[in-house]
N, C-alpha and C positions, 0 to 999 in steps of 0.2 A: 764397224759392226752393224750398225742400222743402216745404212747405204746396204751394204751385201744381204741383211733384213729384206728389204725393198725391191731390190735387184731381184729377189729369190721371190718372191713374189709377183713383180711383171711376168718372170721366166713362166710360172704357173696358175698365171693368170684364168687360163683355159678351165683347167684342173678345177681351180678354187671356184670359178663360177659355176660348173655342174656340180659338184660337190655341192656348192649353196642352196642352188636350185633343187637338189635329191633330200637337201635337209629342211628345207619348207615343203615339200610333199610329204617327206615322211611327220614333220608335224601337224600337217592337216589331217591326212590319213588318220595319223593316234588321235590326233587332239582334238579333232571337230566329234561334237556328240560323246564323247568317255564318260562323260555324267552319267550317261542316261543308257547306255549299253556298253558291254552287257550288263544284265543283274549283279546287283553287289553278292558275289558270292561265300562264303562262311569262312573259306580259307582265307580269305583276306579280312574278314574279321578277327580272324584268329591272330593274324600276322601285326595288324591295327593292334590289338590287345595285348598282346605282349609286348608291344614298345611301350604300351602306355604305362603299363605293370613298370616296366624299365625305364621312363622316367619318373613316375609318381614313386615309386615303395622300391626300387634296386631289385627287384624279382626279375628271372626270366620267363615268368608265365605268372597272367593271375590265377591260374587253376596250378594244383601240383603237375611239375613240370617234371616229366618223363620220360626226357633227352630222344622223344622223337625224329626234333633237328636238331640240326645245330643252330646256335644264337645269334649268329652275327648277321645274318639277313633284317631280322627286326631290330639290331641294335643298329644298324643304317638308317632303319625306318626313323629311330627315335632320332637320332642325328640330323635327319631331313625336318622330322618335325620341332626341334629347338630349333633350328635354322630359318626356316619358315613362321615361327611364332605362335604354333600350339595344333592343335589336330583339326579347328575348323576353320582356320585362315579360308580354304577353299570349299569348303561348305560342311557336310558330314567328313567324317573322320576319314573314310574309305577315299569320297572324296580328293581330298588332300595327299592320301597314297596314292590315289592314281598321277596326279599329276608329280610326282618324282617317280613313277616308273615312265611316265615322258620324259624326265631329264634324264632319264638312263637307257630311254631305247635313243634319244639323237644321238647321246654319245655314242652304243651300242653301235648304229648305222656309221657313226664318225669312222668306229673303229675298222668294220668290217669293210668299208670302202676303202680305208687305207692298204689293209692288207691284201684283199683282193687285187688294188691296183699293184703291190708289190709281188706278190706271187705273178702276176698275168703282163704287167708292165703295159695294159691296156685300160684305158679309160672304161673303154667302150665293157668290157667284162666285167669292172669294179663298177660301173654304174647298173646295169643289169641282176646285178649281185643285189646290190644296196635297193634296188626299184622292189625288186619280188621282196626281199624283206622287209621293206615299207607299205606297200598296197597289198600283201598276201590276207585277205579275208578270216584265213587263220588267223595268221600270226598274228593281224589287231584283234581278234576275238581273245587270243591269252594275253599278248603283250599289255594292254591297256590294264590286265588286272594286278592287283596288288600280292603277287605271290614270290617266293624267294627264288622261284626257275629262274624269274626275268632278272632280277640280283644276280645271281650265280654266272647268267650268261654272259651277263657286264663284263661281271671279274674274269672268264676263260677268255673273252674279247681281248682285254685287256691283256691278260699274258698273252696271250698271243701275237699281239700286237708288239709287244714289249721283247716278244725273241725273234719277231721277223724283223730288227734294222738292218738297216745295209751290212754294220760291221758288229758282229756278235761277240759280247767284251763280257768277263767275267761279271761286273757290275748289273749288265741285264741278265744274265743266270739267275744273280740273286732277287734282283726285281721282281724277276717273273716268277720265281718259286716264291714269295712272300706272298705276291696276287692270288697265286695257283692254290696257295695254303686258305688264303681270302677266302676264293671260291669253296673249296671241301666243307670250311667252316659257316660257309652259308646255306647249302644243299648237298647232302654227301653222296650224292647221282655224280657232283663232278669228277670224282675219282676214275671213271671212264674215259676223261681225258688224257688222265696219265700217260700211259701209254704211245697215243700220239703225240704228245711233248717231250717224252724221252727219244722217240725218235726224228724228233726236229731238231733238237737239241744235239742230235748222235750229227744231225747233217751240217748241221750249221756248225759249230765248234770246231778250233781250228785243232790239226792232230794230235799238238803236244798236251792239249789240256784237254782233248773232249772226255775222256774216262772220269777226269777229274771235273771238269763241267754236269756229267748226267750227273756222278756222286753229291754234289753241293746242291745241285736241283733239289732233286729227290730226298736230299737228306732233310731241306732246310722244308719241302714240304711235309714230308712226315712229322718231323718237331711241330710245325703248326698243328695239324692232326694231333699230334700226343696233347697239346694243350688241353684238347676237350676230355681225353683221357682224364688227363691228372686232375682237373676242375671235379673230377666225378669222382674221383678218389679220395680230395681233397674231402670233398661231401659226406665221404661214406656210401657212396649212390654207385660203387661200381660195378662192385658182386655182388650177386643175388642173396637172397633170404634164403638162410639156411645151409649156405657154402662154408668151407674153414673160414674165409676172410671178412664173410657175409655177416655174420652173428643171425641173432634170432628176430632183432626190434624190424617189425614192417617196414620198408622205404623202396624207394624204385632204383632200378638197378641197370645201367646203360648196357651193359651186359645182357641180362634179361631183354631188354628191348632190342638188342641187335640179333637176338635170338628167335624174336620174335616177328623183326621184319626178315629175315632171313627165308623163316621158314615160312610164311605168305605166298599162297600160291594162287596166283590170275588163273590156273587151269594149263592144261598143255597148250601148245601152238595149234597143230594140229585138231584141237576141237575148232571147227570153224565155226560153230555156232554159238556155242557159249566163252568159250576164250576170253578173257579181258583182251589181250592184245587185240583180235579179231574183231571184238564190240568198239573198243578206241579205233580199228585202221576205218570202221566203217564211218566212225564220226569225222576224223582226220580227213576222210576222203569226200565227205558231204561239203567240208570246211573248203577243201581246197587242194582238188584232184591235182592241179598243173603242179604245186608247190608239192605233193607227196608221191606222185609218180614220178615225177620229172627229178627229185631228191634223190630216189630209190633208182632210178636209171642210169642218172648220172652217175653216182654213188659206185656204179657196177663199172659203167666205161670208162669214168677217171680211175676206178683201179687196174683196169687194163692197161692203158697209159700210162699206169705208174711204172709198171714195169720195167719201159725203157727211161720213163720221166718222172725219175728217185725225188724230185720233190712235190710231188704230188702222193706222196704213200701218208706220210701225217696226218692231211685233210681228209682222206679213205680211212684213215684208222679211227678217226675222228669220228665220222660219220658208222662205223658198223660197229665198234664199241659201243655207242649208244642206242645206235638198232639193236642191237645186243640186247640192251638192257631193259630195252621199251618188250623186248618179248618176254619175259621171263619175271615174276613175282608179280603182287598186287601194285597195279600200274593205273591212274589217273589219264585224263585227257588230257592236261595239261602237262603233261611228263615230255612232250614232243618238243617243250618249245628251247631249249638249248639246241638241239637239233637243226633246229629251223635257218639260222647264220649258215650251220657249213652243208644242208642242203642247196642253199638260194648260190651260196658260194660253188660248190657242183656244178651245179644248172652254168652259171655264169662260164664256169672253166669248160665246160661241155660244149658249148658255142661256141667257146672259143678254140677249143682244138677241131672241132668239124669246119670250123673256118679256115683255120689253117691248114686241113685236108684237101677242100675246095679251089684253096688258092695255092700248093704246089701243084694240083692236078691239071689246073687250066693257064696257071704260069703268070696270073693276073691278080696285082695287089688288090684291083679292085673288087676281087672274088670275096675277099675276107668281108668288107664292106656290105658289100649285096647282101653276101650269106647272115650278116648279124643284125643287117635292117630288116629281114625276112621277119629273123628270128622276136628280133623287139616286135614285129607288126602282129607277130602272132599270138605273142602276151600280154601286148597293148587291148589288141579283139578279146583275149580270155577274160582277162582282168574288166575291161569295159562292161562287155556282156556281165561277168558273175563278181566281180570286185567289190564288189557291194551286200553281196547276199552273206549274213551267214546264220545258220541254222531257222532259214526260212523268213529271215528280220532283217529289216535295211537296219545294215550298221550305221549311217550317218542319219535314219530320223526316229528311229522306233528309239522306244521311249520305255525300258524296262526296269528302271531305278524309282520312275516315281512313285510307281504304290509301295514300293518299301520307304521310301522317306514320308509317304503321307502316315504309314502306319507307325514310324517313331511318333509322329507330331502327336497322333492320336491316341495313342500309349501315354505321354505326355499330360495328356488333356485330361485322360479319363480314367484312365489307370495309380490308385495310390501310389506312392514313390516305395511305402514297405509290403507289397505285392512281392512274392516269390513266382517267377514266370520263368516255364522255358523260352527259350529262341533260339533261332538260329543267328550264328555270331554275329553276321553283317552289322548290327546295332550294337554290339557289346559297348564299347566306345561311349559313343551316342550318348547311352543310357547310362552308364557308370562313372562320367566326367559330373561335375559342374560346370567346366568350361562351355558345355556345349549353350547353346544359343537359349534355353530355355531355363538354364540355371538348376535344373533339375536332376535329382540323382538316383539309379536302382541300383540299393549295393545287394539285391537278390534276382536280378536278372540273369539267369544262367545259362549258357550253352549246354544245349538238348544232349550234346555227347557226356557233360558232365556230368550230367544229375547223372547218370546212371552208372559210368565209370568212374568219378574220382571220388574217393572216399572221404574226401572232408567235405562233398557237398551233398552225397547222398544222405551220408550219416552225419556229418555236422550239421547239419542247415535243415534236412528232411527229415532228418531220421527214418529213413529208409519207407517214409511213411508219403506213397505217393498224394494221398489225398494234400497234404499240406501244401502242395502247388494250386495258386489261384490264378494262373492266366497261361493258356502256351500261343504263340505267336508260330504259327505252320509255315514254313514254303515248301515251295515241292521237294526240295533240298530234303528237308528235314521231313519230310512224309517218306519218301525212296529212302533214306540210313533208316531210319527208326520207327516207322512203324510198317510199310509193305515188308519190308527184310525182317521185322521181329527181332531186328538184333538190341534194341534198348526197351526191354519189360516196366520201364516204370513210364516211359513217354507210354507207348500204348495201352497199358494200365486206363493213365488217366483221359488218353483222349476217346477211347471208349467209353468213357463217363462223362463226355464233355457236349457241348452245344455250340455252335458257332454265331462269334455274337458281332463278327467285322470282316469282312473283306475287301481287300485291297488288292486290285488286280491291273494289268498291263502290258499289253504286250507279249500274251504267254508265260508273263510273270507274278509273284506277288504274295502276299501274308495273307492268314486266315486265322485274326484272333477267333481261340476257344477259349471257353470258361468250365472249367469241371465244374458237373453238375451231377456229383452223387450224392446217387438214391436220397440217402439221409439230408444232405443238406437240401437237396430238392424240395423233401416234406418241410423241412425247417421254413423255408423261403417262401412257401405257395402257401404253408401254413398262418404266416404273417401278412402276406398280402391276401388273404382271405378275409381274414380280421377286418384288415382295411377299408377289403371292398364289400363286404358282402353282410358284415354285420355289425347291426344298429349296436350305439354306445350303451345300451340298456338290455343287449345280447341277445336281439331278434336276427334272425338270421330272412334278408332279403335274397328276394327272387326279382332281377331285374325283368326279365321276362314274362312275367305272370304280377306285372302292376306292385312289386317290390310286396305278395301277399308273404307268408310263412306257412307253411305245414308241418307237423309233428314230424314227419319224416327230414327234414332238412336241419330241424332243433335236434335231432335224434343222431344226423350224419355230427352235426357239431359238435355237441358232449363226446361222443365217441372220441374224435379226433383230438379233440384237449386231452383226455387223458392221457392216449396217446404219446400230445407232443409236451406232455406235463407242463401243463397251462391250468394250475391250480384256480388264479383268478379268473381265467374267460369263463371255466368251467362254473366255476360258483354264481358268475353275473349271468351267466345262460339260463343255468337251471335253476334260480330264480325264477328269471324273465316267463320262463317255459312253462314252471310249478303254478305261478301264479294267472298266468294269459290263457294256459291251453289246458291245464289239468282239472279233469271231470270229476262229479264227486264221488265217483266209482271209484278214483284214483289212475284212469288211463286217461288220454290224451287226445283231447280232438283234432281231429284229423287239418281243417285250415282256418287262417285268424285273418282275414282282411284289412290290407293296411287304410281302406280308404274308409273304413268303417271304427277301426281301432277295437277290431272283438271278434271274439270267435264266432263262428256262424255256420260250420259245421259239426256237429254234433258224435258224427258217426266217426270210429275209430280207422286205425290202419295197426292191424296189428303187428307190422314191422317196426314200426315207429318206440309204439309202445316194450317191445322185447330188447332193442338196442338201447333205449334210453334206460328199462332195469338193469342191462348189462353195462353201462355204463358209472350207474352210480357204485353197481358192487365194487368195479375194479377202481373206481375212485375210492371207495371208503379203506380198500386195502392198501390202493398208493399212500392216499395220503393220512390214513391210519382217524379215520371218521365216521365212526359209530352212525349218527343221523342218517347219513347215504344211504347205509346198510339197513336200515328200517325202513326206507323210503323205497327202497330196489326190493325190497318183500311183500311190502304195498301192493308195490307194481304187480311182482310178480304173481302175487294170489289174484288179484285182480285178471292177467290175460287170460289163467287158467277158469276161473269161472266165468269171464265173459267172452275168451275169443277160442276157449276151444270145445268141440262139440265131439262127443262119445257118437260112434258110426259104429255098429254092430259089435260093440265090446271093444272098439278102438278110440283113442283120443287122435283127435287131429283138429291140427293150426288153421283157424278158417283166417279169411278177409281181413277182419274186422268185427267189431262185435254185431254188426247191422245183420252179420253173414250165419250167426249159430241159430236162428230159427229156418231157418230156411229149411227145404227135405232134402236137397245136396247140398255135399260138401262143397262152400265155392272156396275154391284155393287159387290164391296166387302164389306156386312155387316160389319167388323168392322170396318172399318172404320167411322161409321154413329155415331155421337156424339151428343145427343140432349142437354146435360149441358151445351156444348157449346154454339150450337145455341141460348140458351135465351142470354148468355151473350152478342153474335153479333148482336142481334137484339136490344139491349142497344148500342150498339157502332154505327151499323149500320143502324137506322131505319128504311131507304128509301129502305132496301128489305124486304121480307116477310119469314126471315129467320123463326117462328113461326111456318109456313106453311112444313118448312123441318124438325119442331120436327115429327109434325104429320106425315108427310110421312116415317120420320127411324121408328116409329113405325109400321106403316103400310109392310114398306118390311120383319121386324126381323118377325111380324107374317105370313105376305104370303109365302117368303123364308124358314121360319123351316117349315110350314105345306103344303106346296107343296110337291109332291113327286119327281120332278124333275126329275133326270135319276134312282131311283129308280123304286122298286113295290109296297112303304109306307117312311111312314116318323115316325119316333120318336122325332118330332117337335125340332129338333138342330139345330142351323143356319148353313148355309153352309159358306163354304171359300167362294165363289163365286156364284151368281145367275141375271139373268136378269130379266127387263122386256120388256115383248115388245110393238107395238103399240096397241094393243086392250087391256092393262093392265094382262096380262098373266105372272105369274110369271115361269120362266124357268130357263134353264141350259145356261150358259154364253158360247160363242162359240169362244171367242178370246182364241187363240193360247197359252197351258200351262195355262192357267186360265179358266181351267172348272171343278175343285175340286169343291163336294159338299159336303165334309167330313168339320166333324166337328174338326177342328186340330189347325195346331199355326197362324194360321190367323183367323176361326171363332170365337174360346172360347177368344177372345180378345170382343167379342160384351158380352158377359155377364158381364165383367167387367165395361165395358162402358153404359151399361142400369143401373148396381147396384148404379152406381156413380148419374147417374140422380136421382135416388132412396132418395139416399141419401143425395144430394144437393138442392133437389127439390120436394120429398115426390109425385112422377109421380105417381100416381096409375097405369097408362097403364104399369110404367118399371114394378111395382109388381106384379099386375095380370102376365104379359109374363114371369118372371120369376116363379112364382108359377103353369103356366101353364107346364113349362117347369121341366118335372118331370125325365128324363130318367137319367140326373146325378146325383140328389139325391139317386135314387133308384140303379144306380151303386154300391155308396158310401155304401148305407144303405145292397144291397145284398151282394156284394161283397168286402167293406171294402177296396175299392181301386176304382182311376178314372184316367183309361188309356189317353195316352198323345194324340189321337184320336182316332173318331168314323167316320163309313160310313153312309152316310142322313138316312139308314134305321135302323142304333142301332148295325152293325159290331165292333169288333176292327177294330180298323185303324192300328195302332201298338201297339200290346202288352207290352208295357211298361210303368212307368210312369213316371212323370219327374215335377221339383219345376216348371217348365213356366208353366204347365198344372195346376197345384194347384192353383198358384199365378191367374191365371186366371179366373180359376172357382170359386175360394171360394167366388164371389161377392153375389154366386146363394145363396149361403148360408146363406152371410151373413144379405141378406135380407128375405130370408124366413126362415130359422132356425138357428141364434145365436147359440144356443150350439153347433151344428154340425159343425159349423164354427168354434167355440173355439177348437175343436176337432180337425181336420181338420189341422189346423195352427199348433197345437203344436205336432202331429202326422207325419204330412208330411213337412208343411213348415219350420219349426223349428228343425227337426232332419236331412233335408237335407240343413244345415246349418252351414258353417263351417267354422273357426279363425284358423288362425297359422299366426307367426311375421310377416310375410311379406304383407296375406292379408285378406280377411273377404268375405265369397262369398257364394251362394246356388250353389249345385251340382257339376258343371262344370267351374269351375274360368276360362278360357279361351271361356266361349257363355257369349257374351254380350247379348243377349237377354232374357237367361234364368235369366240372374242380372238385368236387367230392369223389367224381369214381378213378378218376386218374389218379387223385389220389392213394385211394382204398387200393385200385392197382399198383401203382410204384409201391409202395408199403408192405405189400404182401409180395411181391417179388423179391424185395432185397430184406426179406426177415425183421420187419419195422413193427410188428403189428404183437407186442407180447401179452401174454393172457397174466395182468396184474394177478388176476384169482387165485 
């Protein structure tokens, strides 16, 4: 027996050594570089994660599993990996699957050379076979990846192999219909086999049993089929909710899902432009024109051939059944790659019947020769030239794995382990072992398709409440499904809201952690790192730029904002600090306190300062239910009324400051003019005719912007500064360094302050002034940007732009165009927006002002800003 062993062996000696030689190219081909290209893609996370689900916990899916596939692809997987000794023996998890889809494409190549050399009885064909589907630039671009195609196509190998022996005996029937059941139950695409194995089976089977040979086929395949049936039955998961047999309780239904991939349409054939099939033949053919024309050619002239040469009709059947199927419903790229063995097998048979043409025609065996070294030289040049390219990346050096493995490590590092993140699956694995090399575990790291289809993690784990996601991990993958397409509303939800705080790129590849960053918690975060940075323990608020001085107006942004963000204690330490450093004995507030002096030093008020810091303690005394405040905000408030506002011909109006009520004009700095205010003072205050001062700020934001003041027109913007005088004339303010009428960091503060009346108070007058007020909309709208000022006649001011300038204007927006606003925010105010350990800031961490108005912006855009009153 071992002598005839041996014997059989010298005889094929030839054989065995190309064979060996086709099976170390085909493993450098796969195996050199599969780490690192292509990209770990989701479906092989997917595929990773359900074996793991299947050894850890007996689940066939750690997400509720909804008979998509069938199981036994990933139950191989888990197979491979107890055999191998856990998921990162070969480094990441995906890892370790690629290399057992290299032990099943050598076998794969094993197989297909075998059979090739038995259909053709030619070396020279079986190796040409086995060459293109070893070096075909496609086929390593899918074969390398961890998907159930490259499973499935083992298994039809494998039958295949197992019904073409020499002598076809009932025993390989049954073999091969067990394999052939194998395959269905690992991709149900291979039912398209069927067909051509019935009819190989009809050829090969000897007369008296063939009827009885296809019956036990087919039969013992279908039983393997019904398995998945009855497992669903067995479940309760077969018929839908709501059927007789369905009952009423929620569950998923295999039924339902075959009804649903059924009715999945790629689009017609005939759309050549949008078609899936159309979109895939164009990638297919970028992949690997020689392998998909030369498939589709041969495909055509071995079925001509079959005609007279009946066994060649199986490998045709083979081959257009799956064409078939590749045209028709929602189809992947990777859909081809069963296909791929019995096109290369084509190609091979195609050479060799033109060979054989060649050589009865000139009567010379040497013709067949000639004809098939032509033929090798020609694919040897194709493959040389482009064997290496595919989708624009050297498959043996480009390197598109490592920013996704840098970005587990760094998830890892810097990311809590009870972080709820989306991702894309590649890392599912990774991140939800301990096994993995970092000892580390996320049992809320979820796949992007989850959160928003499966209902034990939208509502179990989210409760449907996107914000409750704190990290999404992007690839392009999961930006094309879920957010370009709109098909998953809670991924785009939050990355609308989000900041990008990592990326990891490669090769055309790679992750982009974001961090949701809404509105609310935004104030939350910049409100704490304000604290941090900007105010002393004794609740002065420093100015890094201006020699860490204070001024009422920055004590005045901060009281406001405590109450706010109901920060009972800052508030209390502030207005303190504030009551007893800056408060005159008038009861207002001088205007700056010198840090290098430790005292106030000027005298002269801002009566902004003064009106926000009354408005402050009112809505603190109401929050926090505090008498004192509320005496101390009446103070105040009879205070600005007799010393900052001055009667102009029977009118009361908001001057300067108190320096500004003797003066014979009125000097006004529109922002400062607050009529939200004013209703509340005229509640605390009765006995003035604070009412009388809403009407007048409106009256100046319209005389002030539509005046032309030192201009030659006006594009209706407020100015920084403007007067009136005594015959009601609105003019240019003449006090020294205060005769800006540019629209800059003092005027676009009145937009924000009319939108709040807006929206406090439903003003019609803020609406109309603001919808009259058209020249920054139309900035926005022509130019896609709104510089940090403008001159009274629609100049830049300065060419730049900046968060205060946003934070400012988006009020305009947010009352007259919502969306624009939504835009707006997450385009400007949100991308100039930025976290690192120490602090949380727009633009400039060192301008306190530009941290107070982005603020006051973000706050007023997403409805932050309530009137305690």
């Amino acid at each position: 027996m071992i002598t005839k062993f041996f014997k059989k062996i010298e005889k094929n000696k030839l054989t065995i050594s190309v064979l060996l030689i086709l099976l170390i190219i085909s493993a450098i081909a796969h195996g050199y570089n599969m780490f690192h290209f292509p990209y770990f893609e989701d479906d092989e996370g997917t595929y990773m994660s359900q074996a793991w689900s299947f050894i850890t916990s007996g689940q066939l899916a750690p997400y509720t599993y909804w008979y998509d596939h069938a199981p036994l692809g990933w139950i191989f997987i888990s197979f491979w990996v107890k055999l191998v000794g856990g998921f990162f023996t070969f480094g990441t998890s995906i890892q370790t699957g690629r290399v057992f889809m290299l032990m099943l494409h050598l076998l794969s190549t094993l197989f297909l050379y075998i059979i090739a050399k038995r259909l053709s009885k030619s070396t020279v064909v079986a190796s040409i076979a086995t060459l293109i589907f070893s070096i075909s630039p496609l086929a390593i671009y899918f074969q390398r990846r961890v998907l159930l195609d490259n499973i499935m196509t083992f298994w039809v190998l494998l039958t295949l192999l197992v019904l073409t022996v020499k002598k076809l005996k009932l025993r390989h029937i049954y073999v091969g219909a067990i394999t052939m059941g194998v395959a269905c139950l690992t991709k149900e695409n291979a039912i398209f086999f069927i067909p051509g194995f019935i009819v190989l089976i009809a050829q090969r089977s000897h007369n008296y049993h063939r009827s009885f040979a296809i019956v036990k086929w087919l039969t013992v395949v279908v039983l393997f089929i019904a398995m998945y049936i009855v497992y669903a039955l067995m479940k309760g998961e077969f018929f839908p909710v709501g059927s007789l047999l369905g009952g009423t309780s929620p569950h998923v239904s295999l039924w339902t899902t075959i009804q649903f991939q059924v009715s999945r349409s790629g689009g017609s054939i005939f759309d050549f432009k949008h078609s899936l099939f159309w979109l895939n033949m164009r990638i297919w053919l970028a992949g690997d024109k020689l392998l998909i024309l030369g498939g589709m050619v041969s495909t055509l002239f071995i079925g001509l051939i079959s005609i007279k040469k009946k066994l060649y009709i199986p490998y045709v059947l083979f081959s257009l059944f799956l064409s078939y199927y590749l045209t028709h419903g929602v189809v992947n790229d990777f859909y081809i790659i069963p296909l791929i063995p019995f096109f290369t097998l084509l190609i091979g048979l195609s050479m060799f019947e033109i060979g054989n043409f060649f050589q009865r025609i000139f009567k010379n065996h040497s013709v067949y020769f000639i004809t098939s070294f032509v033929f090798i030289l020609l694919v040897g040049t194709y493959y040389a030239k482009y064997g290496y390219q595919s989708r624009g990346f050297n498959i043996y050096s480009s390197d598109q794995t490592i920013a996704q493995i840098e970005a587990l490590t760094w998830i890892r590092t810097n990311i809590p382990t009870n972080s709820i993140f989306s991702m894309d699956n590649y890392g599912y694995v990774d991140l939800h072992s301990l096994q993995n090399p970092s000892k580390l575990a996320y049992p809320y790291a979820e796949y992007y398709w989850k959160i928003d289809e499966d209902p034990e993690i939208k509502y179990g784990i989210l409760d449907n409440n996107p914000a409750s996601i704190n990290v999404l991990a992007i690839t392009p993958q999961a930006d094309v499904d879920g957010i370009k397409s709109g098909a998953l509303p809670i991924l785009s939800t939050v990355i609308n809201h989000s900041a990008p705080i990592k990326t990891f790129w490669s090769a055309g590849w790679g992750v982009t952690l974001w961090q949701p960053r809404y509105p609310n918690q935004i104030l939350s975060i910049t409100w704490n790192s304000y604290k941090n940075n900007f105010i002393s323990k004794n609740g002065r608020t420093l100015d890094p730029a201006n020699k860490n001085n204070t001024t009422s107006e920055a004590q005045a942004y901060l009281l406001l904002r405590a109450v706010w963000e109901n920060d009972k204690t800052q508030f209390e330490t502030s207005w303190t600090w504030t009551k007893k450093s800056t408060q005159l004995s008038n009861h207002l507030f001088g205007w700056e306190w010198i840090n290098n002096k430790n005292s106030l030093v000027d005298g002269g008020t801002a009566s902004d300062a003064d009106e926000d810091i009354a408005l402050s303690l009112a809505m603190a005394a109401k929050k926090w239910n505090n008498s004192a405040y509320l005496n101390e905000s009446k103070d105040i408030i009879q205070a600005i009324w007799d010393n900052e506002v001055k009667l102009q011909n029977g009118k009361p109006y908001l001057v300067a400051g108190n320096w500004a009520k003797n003066r014979n004009n009125v000097i006004i700095d529109p922002s400062y003019l607050a009529p939200y205010e004013y209703r509340v003072f005229a509640q605390i205050d009765p006995k003035h005719q604070w009412m009388k001062l809403v009407d007048s700020s409106y009256e100046v934001f319209n005389g002030c912007s539509s005046s032309v003041l030192d201009k030659e027109m006006s594009v209706n913007l407020v100015p920084d500064w403007c007067a009136i005088t005594a015959t009601g004339k609105f003019t240019t303010s003449t006090e020294p360094n205060l005769t800006s009428t540019s629209y800059s960091f003092d005027a676009f503060r009145s937009t924000w302050r009319i939108a709040l009346d807006y929206e406090w108070n439903k003003e019609l007058r803020a609406k109309k002034f603001l919808e009259n007020s058209t020249f920054i909309r139309n900035q926005w709208k022509q130019k896609g940007k709104i510089l940090v000022g403008y001159t009274h006649d629609g100049k830049p001011w300065e060419n730049y732009e900046s968060a205060v300038a946003y934070g400012a204007n988006i009020g305009n927006f947010v009352v007259t165009d919502p969306e624009t606003a939504n835009v707006i925010y997450q385009k400007e105010l949100l991308n100039k927006f930025y976290e690192n350990s120490k602090s949380a800031y727009w633009e400039d961490p060192n301008n306190y002002y530009t941290q107070n108005w982005a603020w006051f912006g973000t706050a007023l855009y997403s409805n932050n800003l309530p009137n305690f009153w």
